[in-house]
mmCIF file of the N, C-alpha and C atoms, coordinates in Angstrom:
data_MODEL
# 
_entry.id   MODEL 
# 
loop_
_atom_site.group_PDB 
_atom_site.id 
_atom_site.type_symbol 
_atom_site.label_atom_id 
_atom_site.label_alt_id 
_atom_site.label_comp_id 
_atom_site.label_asym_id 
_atom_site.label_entity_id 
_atom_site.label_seq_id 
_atom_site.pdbx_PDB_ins_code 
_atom_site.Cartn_x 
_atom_site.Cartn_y 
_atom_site.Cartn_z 
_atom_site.occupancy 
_atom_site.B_iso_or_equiv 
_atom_site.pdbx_formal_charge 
_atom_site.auth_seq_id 
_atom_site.auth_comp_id 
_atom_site.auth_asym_id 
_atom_site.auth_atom_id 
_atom_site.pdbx_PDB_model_num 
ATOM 1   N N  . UNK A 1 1  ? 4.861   150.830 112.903 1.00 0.00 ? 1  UNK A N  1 
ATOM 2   C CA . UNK A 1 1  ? 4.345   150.766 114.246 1.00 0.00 ? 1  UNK A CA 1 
ATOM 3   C C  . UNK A 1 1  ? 4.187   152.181 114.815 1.00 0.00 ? 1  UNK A C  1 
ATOM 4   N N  . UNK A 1 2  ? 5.249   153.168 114.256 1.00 0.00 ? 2  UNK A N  1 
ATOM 5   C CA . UNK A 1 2  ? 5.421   154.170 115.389 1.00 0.00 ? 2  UNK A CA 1 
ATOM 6   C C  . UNK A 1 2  ? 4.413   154.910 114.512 1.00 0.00 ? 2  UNK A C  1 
ATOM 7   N N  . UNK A 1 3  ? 3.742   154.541 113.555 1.00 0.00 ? 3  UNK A N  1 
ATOM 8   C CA . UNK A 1 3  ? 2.751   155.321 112.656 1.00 0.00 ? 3  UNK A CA 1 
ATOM 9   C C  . UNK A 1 3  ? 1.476   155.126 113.148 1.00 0.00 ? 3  UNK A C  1 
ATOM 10  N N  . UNK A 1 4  ? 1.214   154.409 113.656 1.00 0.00 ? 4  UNK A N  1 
ATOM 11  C CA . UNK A 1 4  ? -0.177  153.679 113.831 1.00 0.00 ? 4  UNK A CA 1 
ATOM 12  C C  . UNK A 1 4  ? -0.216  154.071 115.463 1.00 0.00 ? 4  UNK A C  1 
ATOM 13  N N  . UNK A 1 5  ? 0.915   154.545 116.328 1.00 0.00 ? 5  UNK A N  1 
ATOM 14  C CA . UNK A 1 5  ? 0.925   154.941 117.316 1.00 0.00 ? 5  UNK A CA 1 
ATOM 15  C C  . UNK A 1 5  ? 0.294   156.602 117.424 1.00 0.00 ? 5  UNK A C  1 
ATOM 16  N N  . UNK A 1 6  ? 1.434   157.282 116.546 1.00 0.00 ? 6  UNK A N  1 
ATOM 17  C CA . UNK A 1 6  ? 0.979   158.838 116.114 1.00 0.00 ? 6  UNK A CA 1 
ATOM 18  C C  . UNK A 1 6  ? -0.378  159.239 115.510 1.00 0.00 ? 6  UNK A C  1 
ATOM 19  N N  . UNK A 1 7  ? -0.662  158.113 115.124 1.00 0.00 ? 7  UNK A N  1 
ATOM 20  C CA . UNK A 1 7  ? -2.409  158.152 114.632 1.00 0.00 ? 7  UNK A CA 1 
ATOM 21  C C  . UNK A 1 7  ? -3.476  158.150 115.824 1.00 0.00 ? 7  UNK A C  1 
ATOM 22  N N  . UNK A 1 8  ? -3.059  157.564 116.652 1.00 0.00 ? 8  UNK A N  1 
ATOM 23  C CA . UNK A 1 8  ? -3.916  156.696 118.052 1.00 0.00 ? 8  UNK A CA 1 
ATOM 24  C C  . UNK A 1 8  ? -3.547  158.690 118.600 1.00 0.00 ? 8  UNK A C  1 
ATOM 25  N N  . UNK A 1 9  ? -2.537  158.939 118.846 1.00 0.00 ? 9  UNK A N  1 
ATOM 26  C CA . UNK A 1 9  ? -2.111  160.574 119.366 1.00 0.00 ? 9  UNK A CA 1 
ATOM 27  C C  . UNK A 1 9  ? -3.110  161.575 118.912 1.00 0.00 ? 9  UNK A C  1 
ATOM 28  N N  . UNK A 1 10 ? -2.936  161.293 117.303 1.00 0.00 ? 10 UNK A N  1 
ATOM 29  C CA . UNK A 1 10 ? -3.523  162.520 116.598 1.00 0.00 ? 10 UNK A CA 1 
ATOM 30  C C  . UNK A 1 10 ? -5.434  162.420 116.634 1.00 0.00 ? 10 UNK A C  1 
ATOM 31  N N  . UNK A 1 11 ? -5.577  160.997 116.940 1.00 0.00 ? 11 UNK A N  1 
ATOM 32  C CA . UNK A 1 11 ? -7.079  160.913 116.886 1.00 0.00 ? 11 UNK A CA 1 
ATOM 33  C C  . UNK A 1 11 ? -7.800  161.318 118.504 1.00 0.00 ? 11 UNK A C  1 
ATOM 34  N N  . UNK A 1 12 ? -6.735  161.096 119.556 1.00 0.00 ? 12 UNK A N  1 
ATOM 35  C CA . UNK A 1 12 ? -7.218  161.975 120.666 1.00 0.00 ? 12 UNK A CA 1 
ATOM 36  C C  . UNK A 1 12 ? -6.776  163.444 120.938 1.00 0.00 ? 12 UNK A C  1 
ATOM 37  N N  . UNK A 1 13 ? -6.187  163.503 120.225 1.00 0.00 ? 13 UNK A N  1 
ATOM 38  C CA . UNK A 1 13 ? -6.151  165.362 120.130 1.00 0.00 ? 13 UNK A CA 1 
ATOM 39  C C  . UNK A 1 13 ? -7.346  166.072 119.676 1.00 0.00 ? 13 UNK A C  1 
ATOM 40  N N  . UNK A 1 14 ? -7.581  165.208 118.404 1.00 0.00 ? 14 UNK A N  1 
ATOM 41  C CA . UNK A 1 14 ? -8.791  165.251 117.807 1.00 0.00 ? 14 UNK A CA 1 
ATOM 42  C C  . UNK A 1 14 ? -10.188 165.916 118.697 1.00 0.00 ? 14 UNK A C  1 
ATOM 43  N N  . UNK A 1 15 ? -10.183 164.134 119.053 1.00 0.00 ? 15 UNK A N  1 
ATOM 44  C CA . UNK A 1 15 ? -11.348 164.235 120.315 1.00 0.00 ? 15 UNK A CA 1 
ATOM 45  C C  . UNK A 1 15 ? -11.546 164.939 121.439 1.00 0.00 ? 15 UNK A C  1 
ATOM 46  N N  . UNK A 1 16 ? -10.432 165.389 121.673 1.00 0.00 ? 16 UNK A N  1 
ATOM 47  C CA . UNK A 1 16 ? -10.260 166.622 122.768 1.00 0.00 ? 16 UNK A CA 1 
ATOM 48  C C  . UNK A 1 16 ? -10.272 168.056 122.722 1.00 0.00 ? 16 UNK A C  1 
ATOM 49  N N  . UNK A 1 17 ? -9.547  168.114 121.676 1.00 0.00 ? 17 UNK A N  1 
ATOM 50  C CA . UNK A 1 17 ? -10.422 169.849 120.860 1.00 0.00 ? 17 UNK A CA 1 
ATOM 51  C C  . UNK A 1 17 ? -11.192 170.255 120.093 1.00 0.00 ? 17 UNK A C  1 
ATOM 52  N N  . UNK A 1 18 ? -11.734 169.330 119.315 1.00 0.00 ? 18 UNK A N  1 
ATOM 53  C CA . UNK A 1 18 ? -12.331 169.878 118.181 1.00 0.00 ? 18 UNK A CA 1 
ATOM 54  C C  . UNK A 1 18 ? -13.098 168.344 117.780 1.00 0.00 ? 18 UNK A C  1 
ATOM 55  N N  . UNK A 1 19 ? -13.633 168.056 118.741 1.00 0.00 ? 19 UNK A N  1 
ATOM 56  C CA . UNK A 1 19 ? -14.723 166.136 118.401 1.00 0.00 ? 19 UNK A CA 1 
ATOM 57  C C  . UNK A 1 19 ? -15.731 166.821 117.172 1.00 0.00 ? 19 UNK A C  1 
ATOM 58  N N  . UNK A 1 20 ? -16.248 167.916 117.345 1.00 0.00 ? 20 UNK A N  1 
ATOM 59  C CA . UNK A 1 20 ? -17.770 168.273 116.526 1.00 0.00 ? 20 UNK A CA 1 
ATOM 60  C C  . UNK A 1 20 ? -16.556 168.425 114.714 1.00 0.00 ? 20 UNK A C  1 
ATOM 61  N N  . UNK A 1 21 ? -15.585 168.432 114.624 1.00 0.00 ? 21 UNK A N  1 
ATOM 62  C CA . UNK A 1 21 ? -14.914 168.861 113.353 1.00 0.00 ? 21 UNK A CA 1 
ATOM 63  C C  . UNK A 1 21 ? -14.489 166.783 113.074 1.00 0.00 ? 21 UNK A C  1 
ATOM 64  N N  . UNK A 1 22 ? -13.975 165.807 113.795 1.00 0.00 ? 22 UNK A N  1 
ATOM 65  C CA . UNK A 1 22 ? -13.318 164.927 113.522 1.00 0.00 ? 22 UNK A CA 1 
ATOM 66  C C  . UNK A 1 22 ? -14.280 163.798 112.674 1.00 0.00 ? 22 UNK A C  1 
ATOM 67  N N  . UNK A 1 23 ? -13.646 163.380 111.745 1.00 0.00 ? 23 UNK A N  1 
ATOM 68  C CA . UNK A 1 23 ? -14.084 162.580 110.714 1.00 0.00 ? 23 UNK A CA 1 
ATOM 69  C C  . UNK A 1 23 ? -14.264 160.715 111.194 1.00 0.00 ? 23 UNK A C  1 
ATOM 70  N N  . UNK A 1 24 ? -15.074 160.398 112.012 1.00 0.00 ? 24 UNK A N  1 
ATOM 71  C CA . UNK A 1 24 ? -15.142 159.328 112.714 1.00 0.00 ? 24 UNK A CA 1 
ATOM 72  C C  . UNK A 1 24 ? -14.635 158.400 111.836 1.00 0.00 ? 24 UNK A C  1 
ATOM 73  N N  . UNK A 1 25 ? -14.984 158.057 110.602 1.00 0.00 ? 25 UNK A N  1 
ATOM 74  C CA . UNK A 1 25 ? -14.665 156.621 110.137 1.00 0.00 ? 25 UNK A CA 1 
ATOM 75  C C  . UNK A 1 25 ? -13.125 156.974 109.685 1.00 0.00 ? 25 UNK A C  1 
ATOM 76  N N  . UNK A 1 26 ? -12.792 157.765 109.939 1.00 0.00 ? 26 UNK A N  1 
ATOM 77  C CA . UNK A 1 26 ? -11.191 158.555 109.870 1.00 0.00 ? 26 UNK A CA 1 
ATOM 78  C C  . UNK A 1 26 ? -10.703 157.727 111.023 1.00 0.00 ? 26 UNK A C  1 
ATOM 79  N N  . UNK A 1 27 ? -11.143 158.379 112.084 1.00 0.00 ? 27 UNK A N  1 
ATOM 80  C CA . UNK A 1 27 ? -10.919 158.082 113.661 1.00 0.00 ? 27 UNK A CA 1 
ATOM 81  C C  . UNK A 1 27 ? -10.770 156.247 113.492 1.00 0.00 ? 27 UNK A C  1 
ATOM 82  N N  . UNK A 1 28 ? -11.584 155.865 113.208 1.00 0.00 ? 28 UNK A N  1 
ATOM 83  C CA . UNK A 1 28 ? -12.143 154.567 113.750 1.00 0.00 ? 28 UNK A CA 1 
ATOM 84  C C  . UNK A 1 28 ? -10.844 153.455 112.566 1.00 0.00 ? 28 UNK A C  1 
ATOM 85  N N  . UNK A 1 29 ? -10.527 153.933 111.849 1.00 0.00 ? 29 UNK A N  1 
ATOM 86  C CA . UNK A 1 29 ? -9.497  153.328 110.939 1.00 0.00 ? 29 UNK A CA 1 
ATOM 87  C C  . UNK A 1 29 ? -8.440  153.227 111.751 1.00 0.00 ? 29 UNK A C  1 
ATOM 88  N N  . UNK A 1 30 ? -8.094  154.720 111.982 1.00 0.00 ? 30 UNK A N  1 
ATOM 89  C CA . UNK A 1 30 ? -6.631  154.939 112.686 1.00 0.00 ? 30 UNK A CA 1 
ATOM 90  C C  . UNK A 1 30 ? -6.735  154.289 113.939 1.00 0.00 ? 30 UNK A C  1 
ATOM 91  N N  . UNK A 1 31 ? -7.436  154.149 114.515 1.00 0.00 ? 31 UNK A N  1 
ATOM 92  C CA . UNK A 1 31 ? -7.667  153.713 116.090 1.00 0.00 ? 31 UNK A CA 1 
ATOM 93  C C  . UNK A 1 31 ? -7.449  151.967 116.269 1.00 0.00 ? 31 UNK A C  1 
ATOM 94  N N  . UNK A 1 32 ? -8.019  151.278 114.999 1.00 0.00 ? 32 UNK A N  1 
ATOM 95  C CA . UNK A 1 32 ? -7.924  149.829 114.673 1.00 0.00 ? 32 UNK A CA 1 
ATOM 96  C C  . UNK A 1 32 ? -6.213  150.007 114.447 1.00 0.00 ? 32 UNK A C  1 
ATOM 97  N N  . UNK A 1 33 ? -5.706  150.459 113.528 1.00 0.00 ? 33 UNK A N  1 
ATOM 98  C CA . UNK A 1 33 ? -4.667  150.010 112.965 1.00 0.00 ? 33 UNK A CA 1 
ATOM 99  C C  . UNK A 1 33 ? -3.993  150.338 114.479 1.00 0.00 ? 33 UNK A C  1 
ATOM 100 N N  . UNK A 1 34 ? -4.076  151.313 115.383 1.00 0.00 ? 34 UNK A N  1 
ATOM 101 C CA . UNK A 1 34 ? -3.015  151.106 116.704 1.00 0.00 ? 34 UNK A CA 1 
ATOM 102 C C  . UNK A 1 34 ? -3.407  150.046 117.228 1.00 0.00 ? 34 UNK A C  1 
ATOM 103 N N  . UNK A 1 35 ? -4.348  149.532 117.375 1.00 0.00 ? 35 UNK A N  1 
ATOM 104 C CA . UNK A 1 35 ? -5.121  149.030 118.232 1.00 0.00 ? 35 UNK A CA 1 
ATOM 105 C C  . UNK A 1 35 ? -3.983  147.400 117.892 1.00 0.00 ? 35 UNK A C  1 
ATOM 106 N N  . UNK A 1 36 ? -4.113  146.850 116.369 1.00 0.00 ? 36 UNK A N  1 
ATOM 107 C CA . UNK A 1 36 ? -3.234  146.091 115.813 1.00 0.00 ? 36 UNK A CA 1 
ATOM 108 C C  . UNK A 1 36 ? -1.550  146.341 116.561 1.00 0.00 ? 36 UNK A C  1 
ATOM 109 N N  . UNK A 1 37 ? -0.907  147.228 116.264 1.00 0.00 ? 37 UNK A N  1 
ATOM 110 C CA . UNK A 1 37 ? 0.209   147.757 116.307 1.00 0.00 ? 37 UNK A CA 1 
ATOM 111 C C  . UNK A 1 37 ? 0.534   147.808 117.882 1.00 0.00 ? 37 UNK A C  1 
ATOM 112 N N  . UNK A 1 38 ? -0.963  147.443 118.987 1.00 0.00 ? 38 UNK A N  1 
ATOM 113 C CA . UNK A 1 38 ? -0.386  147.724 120.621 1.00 0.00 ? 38 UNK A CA 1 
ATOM 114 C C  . UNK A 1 38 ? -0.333  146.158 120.834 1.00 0.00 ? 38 UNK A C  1 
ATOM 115 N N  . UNK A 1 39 ? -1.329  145.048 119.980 1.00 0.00 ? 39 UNK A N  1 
ATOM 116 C CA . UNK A 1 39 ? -1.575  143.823 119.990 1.00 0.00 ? 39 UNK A CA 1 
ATOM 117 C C  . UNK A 1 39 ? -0.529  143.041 119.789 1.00 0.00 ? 39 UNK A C  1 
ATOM 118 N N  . UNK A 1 40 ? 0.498   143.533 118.663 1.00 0.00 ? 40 UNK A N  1 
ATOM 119 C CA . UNK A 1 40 ? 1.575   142.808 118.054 1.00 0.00 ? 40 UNK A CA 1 
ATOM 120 C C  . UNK A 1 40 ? 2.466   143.334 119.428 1.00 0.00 ? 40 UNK A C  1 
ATOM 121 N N  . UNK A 1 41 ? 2.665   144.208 119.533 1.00 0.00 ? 41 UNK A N  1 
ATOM 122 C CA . UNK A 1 41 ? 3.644   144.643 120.608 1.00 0.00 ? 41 UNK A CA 1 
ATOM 123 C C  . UNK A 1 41 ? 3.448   144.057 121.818 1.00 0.00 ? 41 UNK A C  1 
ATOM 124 N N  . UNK A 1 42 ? 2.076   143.899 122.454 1.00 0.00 ? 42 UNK A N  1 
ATOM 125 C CA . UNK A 1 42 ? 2.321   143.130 123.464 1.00 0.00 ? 42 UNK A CA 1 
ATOM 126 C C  . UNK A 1 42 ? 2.229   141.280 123.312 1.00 0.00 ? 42 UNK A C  1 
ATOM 127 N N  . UNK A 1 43 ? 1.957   140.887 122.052 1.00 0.00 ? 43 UNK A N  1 
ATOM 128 C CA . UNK A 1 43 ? 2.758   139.491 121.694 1.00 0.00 ? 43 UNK A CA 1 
ATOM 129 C C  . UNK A 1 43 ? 4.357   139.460 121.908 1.00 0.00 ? 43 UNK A C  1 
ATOM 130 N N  . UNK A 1 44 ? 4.739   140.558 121.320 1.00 0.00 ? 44 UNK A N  1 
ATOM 131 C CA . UNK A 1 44 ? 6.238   140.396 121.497 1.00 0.00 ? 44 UNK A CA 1 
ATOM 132 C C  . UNK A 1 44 ? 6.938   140.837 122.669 1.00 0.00 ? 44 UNK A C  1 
ATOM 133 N N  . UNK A 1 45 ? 6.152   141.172 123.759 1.00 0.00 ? 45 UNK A N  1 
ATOM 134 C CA . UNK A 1 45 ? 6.800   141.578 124.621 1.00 0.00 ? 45 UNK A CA 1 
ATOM 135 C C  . UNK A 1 45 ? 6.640   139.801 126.037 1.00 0.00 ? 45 UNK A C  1 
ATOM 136 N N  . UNK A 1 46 ? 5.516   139.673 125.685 1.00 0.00 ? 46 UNK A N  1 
ATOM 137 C CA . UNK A 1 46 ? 4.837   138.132 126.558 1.00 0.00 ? 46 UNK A CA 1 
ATOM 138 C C  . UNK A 1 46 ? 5.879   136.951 125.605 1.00 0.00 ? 46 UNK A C  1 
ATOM 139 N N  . UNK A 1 47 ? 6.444   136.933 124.251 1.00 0.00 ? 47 UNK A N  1 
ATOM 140 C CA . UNK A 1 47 ? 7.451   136.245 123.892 1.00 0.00 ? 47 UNK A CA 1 
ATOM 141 C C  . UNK A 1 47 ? 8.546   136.554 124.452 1.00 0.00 ? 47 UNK A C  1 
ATOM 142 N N  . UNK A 1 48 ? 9.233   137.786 125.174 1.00 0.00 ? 48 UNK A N  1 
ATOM 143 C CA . UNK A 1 48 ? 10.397  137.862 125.507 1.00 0.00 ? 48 UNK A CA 1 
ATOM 144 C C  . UNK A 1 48 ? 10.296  137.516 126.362 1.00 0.00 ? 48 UNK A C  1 
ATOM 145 N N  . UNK A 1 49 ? 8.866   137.475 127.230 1.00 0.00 ? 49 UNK A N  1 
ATOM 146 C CA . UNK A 1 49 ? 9.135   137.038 128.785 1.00 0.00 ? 49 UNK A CA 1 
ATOM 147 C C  . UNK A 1 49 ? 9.302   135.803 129.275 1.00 0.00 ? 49 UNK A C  1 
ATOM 148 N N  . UNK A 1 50 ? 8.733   134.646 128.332 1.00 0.00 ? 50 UNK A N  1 
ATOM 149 C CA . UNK A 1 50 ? 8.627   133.253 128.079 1.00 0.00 ? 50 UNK A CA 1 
ATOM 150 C C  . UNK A 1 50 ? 10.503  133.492 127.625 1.00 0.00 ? 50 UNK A C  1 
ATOM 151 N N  . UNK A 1 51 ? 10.895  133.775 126.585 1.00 0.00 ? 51 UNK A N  1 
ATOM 152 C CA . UNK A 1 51 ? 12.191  133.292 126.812 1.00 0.00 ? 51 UNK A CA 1 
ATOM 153 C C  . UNK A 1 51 ? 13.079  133.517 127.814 1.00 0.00 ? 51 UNK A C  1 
ATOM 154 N N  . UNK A 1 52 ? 12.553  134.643 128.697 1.00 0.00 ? 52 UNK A N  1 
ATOM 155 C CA . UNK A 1 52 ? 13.812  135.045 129.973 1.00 0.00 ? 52 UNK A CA 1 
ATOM 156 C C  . UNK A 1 52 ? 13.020  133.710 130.634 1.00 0.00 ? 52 UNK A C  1 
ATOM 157 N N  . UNK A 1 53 ? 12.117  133.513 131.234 1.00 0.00 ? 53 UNK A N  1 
ATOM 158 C CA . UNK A 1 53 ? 11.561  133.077 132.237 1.00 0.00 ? 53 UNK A CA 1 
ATOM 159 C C  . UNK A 1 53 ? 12.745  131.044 131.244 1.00 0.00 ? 53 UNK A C  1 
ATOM 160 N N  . UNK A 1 54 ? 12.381  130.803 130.300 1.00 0.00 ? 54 UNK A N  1 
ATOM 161 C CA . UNK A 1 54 ? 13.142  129.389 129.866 1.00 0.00 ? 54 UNK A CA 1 
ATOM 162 C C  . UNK A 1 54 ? 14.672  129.890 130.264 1.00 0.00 ? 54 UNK A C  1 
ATOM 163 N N  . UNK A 1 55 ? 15.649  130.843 130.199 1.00 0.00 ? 55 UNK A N  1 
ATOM 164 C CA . UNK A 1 55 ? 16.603  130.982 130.073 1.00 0.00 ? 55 UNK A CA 1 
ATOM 165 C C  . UNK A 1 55 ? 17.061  130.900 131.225 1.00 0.00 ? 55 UNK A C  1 
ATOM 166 N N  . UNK A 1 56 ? 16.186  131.574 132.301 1.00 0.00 ? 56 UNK A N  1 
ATOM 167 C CA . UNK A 1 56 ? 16.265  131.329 133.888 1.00 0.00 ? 56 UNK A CA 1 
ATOM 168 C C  . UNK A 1 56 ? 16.304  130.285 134.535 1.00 0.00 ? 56 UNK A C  1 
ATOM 169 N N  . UNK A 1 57 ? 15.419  129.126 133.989 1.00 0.00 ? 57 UNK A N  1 
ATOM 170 C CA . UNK A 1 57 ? 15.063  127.863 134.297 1.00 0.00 ? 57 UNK A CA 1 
ATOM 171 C C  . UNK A 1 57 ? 16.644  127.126 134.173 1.00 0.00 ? 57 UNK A C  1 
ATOM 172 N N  . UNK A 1 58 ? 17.021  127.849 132.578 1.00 0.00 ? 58 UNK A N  1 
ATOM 173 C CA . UNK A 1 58 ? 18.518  126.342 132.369 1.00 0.00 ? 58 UNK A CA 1 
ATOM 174 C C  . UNK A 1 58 ? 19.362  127.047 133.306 1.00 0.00 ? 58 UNK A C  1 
ATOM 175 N N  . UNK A 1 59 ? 19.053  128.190 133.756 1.00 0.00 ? 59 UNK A N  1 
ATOM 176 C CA . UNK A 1 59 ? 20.564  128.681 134.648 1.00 0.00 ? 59 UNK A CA 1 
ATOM 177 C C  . UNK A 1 59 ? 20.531  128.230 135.850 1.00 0.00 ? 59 UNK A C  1 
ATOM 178 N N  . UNK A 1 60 ? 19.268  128.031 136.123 1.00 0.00 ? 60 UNK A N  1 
ATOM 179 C CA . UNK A 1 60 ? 19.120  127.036 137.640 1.00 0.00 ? 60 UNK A CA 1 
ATOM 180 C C  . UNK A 1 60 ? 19.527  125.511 137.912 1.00 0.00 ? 60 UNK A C  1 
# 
């Protein structure tokens, strides 16, 4: 995960100093695989919230 994050980093550094040097279908790989890696993360974050939000319910 934290790879596919540092990729998403390194591909806007990229784009910000030096776009005329960056290897787009480079870019466009690394950018999917965060893109995956922000998707899964916010599944698992909307699953934790469904279980607080059930856990809240039985405490009531």
């Amino acid at each position: 995960m934290m790879d596919a994050l540092a990729c998403a980093v390194t591909v806007w550094t990229r784009m910000e100093n030096q776009p005329h040097e960056a290897n787009i279908g480079n870019c466009k790989r690394s950018l999917i695989k965060a893109a995956h890696a922000i998707t899964q993360l916010w599944g698992d974050v909307l699953e934790e919230e469904g279980r607080r939000k059930v856990g809240q319910k039985a405490l009531a």
